[in-house]
N, C-alpha and C positions, 0 to 999 in steps of 0.2 A: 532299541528302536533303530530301523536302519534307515537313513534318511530323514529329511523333514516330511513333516505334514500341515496343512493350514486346515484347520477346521471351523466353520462357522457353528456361534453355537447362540441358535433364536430359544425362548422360553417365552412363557404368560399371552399367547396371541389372543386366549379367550374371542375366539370367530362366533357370533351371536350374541356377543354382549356387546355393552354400549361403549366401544372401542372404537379406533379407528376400520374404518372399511379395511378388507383383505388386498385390495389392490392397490391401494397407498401403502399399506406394511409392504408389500412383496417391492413397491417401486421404492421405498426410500432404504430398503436390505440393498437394491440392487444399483443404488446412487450413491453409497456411502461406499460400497464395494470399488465400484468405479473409481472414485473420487480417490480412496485413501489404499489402496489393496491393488497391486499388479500381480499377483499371480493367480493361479486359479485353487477352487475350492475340491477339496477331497473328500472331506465328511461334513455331513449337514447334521448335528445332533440338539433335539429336542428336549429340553426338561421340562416338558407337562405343560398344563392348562392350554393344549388345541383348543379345544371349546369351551363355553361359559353353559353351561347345563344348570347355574341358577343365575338366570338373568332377569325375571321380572320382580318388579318394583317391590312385592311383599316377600322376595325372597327365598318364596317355593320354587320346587324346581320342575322346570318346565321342562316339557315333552312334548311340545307339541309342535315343535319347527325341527324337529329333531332330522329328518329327512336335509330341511334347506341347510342347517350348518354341516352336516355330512357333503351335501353338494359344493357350500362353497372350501372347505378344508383341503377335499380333495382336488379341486379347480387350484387353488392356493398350492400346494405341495405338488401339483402336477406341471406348473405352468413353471415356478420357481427351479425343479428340476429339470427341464428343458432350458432355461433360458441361461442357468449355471452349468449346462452342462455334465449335469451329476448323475450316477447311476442313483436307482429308486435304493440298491442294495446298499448306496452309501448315507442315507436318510434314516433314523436312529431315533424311535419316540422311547419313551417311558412316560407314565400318565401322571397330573396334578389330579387335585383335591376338585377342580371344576369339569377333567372328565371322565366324573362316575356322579351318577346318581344314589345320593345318600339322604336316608330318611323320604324317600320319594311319598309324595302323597296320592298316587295313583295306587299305592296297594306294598304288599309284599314281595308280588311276583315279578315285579321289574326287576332283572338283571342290571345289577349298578354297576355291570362293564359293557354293556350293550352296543352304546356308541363306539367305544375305544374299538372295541373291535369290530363290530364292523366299519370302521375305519383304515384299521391293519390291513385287515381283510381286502379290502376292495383299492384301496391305495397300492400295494402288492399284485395286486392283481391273481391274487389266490396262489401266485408263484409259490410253493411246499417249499423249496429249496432256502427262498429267500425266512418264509414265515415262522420256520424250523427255530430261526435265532428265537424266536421271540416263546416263552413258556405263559399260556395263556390260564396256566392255575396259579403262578404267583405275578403275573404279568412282569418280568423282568427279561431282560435281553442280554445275548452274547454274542458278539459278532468278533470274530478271529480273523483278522488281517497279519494273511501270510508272508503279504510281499514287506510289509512294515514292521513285523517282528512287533504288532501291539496288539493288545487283548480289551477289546470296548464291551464294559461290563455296565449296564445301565438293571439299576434297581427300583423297585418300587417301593415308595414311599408311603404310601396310602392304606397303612393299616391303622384305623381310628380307637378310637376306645371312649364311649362313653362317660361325659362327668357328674358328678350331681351339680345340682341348681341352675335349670334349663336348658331349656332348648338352645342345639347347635353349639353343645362346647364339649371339645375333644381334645383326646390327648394326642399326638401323630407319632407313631412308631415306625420305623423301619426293620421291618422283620429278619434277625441276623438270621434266619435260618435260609436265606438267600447265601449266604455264603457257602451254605452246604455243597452245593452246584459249582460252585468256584475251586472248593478243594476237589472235588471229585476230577474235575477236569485240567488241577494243577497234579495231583497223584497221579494220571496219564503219564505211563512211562514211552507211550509211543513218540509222544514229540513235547518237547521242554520249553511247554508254557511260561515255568518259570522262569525265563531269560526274558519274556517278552516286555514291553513298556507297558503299563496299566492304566487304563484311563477310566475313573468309575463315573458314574452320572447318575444321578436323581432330582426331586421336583423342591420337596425341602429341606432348608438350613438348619446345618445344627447351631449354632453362633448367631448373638446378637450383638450387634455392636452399640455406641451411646445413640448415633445417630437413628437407629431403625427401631427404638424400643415398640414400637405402635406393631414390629410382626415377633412379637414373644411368644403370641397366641398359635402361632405359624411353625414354631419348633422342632425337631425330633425329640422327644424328650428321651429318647435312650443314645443320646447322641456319643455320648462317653464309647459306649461300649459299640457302635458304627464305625466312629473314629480308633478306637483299636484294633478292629478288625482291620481296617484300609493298612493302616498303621502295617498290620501282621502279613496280610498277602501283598506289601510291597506297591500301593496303589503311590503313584507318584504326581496325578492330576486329577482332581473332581469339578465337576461341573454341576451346580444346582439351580433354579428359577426363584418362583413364587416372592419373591421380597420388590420384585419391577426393580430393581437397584444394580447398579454397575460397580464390584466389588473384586479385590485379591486379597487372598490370608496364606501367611504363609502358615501349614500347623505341622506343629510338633508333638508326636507319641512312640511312646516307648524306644525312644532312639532315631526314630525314622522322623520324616519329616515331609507333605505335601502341598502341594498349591492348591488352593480352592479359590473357583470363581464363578460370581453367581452373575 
């Protein structure tokens, strides 16, 4: 890595659920900045839940505000880049489990990325250039920062699987065939990735600690084999959401060893 870099790094805003309003998040991001942070921001990176897509009381998910939390998301992430001064190219989502619609009761044909991207999409400004990072069949992102010698690899997390004994319990995978895309573009003999700093990012934790046992349900369950991977291509920082918790682990695999912080 050449240089420093300060990255802010927001997760869980859930915009349409019964959270704090979008302009008190964005004002107390931009009070604590003030307050405790003098320099300025370079990457703004997301780990999932923008929105709350099941927010009413019985826990179905709803679609039918789906327009006003896109309005205010985008107001939120337009306003917040402006006022930090951030390129939109330095703003960095990967999706939680609240934005996609799953098990919708409107039907089968709902697209349970619908939102997320038309979110990309219209946040972007349809920029090809910028949206290129993002692959919209495994929804994961790569953004290569040349002048920092670092490689921001955000994965998705949000492959479910079905359990028995009712409704609403899954298993959460992170599908290592994302990594495919990672060696391809480390085997690039044109310029050597491999020297870069790695910073990976997704929405869930593989680790429970004593304190947080209430998100076990919240898991990767092939966490083992995520963690080896990071391990293998050299990931030296990960960044996760979904637990609402302020957390550092140092981990250690196969010789290697990362900081993870949720």
């Amino acid at each position: 890595m050449s240089g420093d870099i300060n990255i802010l790094h927001l997760s869980d805003l859930h915009i349409g659920g019964a959270t704090a309003s979008s302009e008190s998040i964005r004002d107390n991001i931009e009070s604590a900045l003030r307050r405790n942070f003098e320099n300025t921001i370079d990457v703004i990176i997301v780990t999932g839940d923008i929105f709350d897509i099941i927010s009413d009381k019985d826990g179905k998910n709803n679609i039918l505000c789906e327009d006003k939390k896109l309005e205010i998301a985008l107001d939120f992430f337009n306003v917040l880049s402006e006022k930090l001064k951030i390129d939109k190219k330095d703003i960095l989502f990967v999706p939680g489990n609240h934005d996609i619609y799953l098990d919708s009761d409107k039907g089968d044909d709902i697209n349970p990325w619908k939102l997320y991207d038309r979110f990309l999409i219209q946040f972007y400004e349809n920029e090809q250039d910028i949206l290129e990072m993002y692959s919209l069949d495994t929804h994961m992102v790569i953004k290569k920062d040349y002048q920092r010698n670092i490689l921001f690899l955000g994965f998705n997390s949000n492959f479910f699987e079905k359990l028995d004994g009712g409704d609403k319990k899954y298993k959460i995978k992170l599908d290592i065939k994302q990594f495919d895309k990672l060696t391809s573009l480390l085997n690039d003999a044109s310029f050597p990735y491999n020297n870069y700093y790695k910073i990976a990012f997704f929405h869930h934790p593989f680790y429970v600690s004593d304190e947080d046992k209430d998100y076990v349900d919240g898991l990767i369950v092939n966490a083992e084999n995520v963690q080896n991977q990071l391990a293998e291509y050299n990931i030296k920082l990960v960044l996760h959401g979904h637990k609402h918790l302020i957390k550092m682990r140092l981990e250690r695999q196969k010789g290697a060893q990362f900081y993870t912080i949720a």
